[in-house]
N, C-alpha and C positions, 0 to 999 in steps of 0.2 A: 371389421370388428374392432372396437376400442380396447385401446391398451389399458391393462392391469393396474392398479396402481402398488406400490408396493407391500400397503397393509392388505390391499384384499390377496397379495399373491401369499402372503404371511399367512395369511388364514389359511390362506388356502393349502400350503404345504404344511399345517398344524404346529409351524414355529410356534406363535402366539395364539391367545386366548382371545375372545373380544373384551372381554374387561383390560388385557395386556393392550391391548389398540387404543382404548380411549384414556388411559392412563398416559400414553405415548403421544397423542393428540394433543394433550390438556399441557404436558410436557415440552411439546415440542409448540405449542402456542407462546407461550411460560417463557421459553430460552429465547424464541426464532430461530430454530437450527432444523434443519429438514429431520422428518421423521423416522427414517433408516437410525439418524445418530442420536435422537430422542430414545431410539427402542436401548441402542446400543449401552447408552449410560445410563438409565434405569436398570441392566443386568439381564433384561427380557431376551435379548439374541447377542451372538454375536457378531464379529466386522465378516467373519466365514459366514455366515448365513447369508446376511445383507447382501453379501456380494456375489454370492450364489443365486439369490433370487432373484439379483440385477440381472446375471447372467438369461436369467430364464425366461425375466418379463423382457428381455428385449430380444429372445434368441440366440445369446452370442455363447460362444463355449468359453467354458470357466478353466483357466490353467491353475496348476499348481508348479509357482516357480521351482525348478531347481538351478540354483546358482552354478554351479557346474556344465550346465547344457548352453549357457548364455555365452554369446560371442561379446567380449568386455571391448575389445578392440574397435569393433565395429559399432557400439553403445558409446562410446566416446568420441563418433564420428558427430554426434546431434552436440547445442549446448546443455551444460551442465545447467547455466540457469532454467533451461526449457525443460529439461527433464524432474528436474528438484521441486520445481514452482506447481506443474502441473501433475507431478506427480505417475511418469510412467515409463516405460521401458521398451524402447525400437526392439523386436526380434529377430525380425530381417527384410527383405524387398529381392522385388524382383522388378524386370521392366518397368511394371507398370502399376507396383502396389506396395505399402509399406505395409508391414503387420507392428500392430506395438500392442502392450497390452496394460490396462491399466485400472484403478478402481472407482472411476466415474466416468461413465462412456457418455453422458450428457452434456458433455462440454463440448458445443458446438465450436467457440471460437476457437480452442486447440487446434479441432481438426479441420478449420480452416485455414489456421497460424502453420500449420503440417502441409497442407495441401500447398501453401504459397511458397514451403520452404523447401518442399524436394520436387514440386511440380507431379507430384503424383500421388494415386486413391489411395485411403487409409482404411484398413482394415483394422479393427479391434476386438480384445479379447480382453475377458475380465477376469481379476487376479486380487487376494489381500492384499489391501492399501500397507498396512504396516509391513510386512515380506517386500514390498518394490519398496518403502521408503528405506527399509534395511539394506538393501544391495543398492540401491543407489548413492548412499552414507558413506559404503564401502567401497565403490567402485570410486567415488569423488572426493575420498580422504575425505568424510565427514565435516564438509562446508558448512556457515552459521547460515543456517533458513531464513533469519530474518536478512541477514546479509544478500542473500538471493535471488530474493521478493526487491529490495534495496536497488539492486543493482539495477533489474529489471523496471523497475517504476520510476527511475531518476533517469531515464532514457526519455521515458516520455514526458515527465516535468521542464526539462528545461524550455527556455524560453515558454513560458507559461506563467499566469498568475498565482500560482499554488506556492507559497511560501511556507508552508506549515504542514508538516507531515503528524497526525495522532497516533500514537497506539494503547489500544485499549484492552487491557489482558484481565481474563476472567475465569476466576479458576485454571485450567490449563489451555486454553486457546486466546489468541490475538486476534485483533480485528486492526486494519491497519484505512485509517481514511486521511484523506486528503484536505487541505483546506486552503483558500486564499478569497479576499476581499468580501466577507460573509457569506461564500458558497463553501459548502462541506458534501465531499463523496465520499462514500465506503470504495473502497480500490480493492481489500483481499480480508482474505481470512484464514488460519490454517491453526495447529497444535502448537505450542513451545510450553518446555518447564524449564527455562533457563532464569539468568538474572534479568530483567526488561531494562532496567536504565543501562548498565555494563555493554548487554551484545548491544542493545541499538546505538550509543553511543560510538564503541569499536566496530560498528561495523561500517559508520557513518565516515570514520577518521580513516579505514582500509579503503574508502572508495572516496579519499581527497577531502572530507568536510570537516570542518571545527561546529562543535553543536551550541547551541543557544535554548536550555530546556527547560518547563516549567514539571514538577512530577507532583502527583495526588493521590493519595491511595486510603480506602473506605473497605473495611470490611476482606473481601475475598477480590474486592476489582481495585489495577491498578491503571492512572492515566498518566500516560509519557507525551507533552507536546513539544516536539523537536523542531528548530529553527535552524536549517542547514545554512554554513557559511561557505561560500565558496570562495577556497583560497585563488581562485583564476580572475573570480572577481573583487580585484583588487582599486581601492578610489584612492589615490593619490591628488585630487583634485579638490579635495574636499575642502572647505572656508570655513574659519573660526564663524560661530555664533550662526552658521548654516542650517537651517531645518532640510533633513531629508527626509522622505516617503520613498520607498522599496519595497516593490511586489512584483518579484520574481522569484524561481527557485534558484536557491543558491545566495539571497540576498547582496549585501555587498562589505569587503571586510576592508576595515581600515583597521591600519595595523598600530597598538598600544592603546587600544580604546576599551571602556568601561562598561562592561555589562550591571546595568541596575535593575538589582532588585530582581534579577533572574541567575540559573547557575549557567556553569557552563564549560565543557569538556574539550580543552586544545590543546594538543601536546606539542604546539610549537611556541607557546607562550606569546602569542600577538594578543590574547584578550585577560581583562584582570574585571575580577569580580568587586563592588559594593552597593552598601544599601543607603550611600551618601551621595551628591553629588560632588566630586571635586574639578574644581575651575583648570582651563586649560586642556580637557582633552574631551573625546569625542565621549557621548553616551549612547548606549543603546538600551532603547525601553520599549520594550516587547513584552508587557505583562501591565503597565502604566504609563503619564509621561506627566512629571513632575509639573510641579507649577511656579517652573520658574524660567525668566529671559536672559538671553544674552547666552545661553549656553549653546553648543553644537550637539545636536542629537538626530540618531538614525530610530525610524520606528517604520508601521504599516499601516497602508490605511484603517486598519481596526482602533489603533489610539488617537484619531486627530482629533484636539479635544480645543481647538487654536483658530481662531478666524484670519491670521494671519497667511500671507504668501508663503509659499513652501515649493520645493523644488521636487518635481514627481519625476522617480526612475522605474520604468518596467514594464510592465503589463494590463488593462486592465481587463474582464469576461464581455464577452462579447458573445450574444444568443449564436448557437448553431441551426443547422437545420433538423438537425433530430431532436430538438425541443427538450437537451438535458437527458435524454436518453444513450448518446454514446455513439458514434460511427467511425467510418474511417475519416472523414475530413477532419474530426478534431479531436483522432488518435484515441475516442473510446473514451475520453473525458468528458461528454456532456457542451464542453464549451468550448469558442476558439480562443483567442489571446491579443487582442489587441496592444499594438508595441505604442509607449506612451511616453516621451521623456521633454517635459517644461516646466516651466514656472505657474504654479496655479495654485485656486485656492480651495478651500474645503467643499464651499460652495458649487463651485464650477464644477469640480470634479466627482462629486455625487450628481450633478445632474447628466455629464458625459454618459457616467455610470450607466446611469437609465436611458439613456440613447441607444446603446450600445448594444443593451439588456433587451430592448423591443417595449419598455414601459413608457414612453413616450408616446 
């Protein structure tokens, strides 16, 4: 027998009307956001209902948490990014089973990420999403979310071509995607009402990075493009009048250098912001690149605007076998990373590009 889908199980228990359905349809086309959170923000149901009816369309029993019944000790045995990120709450195990409970039991790769982390079957129960985000706030001293997601996805960044983290805040949810040498992935999505330049910034500097950001904001959407520096990647090496090209995460930080014409968030004072060039020290242009010689400037393959030789540090995309689709060989990013470090020029290195790419 085929599975329910959520609107006809809606019907079906008389939450919604069918004009409430295709109002929620036309909605949830309108946003892109699954139809459960289409109904939810139209006023039509609530996060209780949706996830009662999850409960029903897939047969699992619906809890109603009480914080007092929850073993906190043994909930602090998992990590707090794993439980925050995806949003759920180990109950307990035994031999040969975990129970957790949570309010999206269609997250396959969790309870794969679960099965490889305790070596054993997971069983789930489904619970209001805001009730586990509450005790989980409390149980983890109230950690920054974006910080979380952060911590989590700069694991898999490194040594990688992604230099450019986005986030995209709309009304009250983020969408957080990825970007490096004209490939861009959406990575996550979740709620915040906080400040978006402030947390992401602080939480960027909490986990070792000086930020490099461009910010735009129209109406009810704002865009934050963050350029993390990694202070570990330090160039002491670096030549007067040297072009460099950097695409990796983490970029590379030389210390008392000029960010133009972009802002930029460092509380150890290695970078100074202007919208001039001044002679003698390094520049970084990560938004443009002047037109002018004899200067030292760091940038990304996105501004080579120079027919000129230039020094290449990093990475560049290299087709996988999941054709962009994501696996474990290149960790769910779509692509592998090719490690890349010579002297080359625009030319050459757009055509490596498409070697690489499988376009040749």
């Amino acid at each position: 027998m085929n599975r329910k889908n959520i609107g006809e199980l809606l019907l079906e228990y008389k939450l919604i009307t069918e004009k409430d359905l295709q109002e929620g349809l036309e909605y949830q086309k309108k946003k892109k956001i699954r139809l459960g959170e289409a109904l939810v923000e139209l006023g039509k149901i609530t996060d209780d209902d949706i996830e009662y009816v999850l409960s029903k369309q897939l047969s699992l029993p619906f809890v109603i948490l009480n914080e007092k019944e929850l073993d906190v000790q043994y909930i602090k045995t998992f990590p707090s990014e794993l439980l925050i990120k995806n949003n759920f709450i180990p109950l307990y195990e035994t031999e040969t089973e975990i129970k957790i409970v949570t309010d999206d039991p269609f997250r396959e790769e969790l309870i794969s990420e679960l099965k490889r982390y305790t070596n054993k079957e997971i069983s789930i129960s489904v619970a209001n999403g805001k009730k586990i985000k509450e005790i989980l706030n409390k149980i983890f001293d109230s950690k920054s979310e974006i910080l979380l997601h952060l911590k989590t996805l700069i694991t898999k960044l490194n040594d990688t071509f992604f230099y450019r983290i986005d986030f995209l805040k709309n009304n009250n949810k983020i969408s957080i995607f990825i970007y490096g040498c004209g490939i861009q992935k959406k990575y996550d999505e979740f709620s915040f009402q906080g400040d978006l330049v402030d947390e992401v910034n602080n939480s960027f500097f909490e986990l070792g990075y000086s930020t490099i950001y461009n910010y735009l904001e129209n109406n009810n959407k704002q865009l934050l493009s963050v350029y993390p520096i990694s202070t570990e990647n330090v160039s002491d090496s670096y030549e007067t009048n040297q072009i460099l090209v950097v695409s990796k995460f983490g970029l590379v930080l030389k210390d008392l250098s000029i960010i133009y014409k972009s802002n930029i968030f460092d509380k150890k004072n290695n970078l100074l912001k202007s919208d001039t060039i001044i002679p003698g020290y390094t520049h970084y242009c990560l938004n443009e690149v002047p037109n002018i010689t004899n200067i030292s400037l760091i940038t990304t393959p996105d501004f080579i605007n120079f027919e000129n030789e230039f020094y290449f540090d990093g990475f560049i995309p290299e087709k996988c076998q999941c054709n962009g689709n994501g696996c474990e060989k290149c960790n769910n990013l779509g692509y592998n990373s090719f490690h890349l470090s010579t002297f080359i020029n625009k030319k050459e290195l757009i055509k490596l590009m498409d070697e690489k790419n499988g376009k040749n």
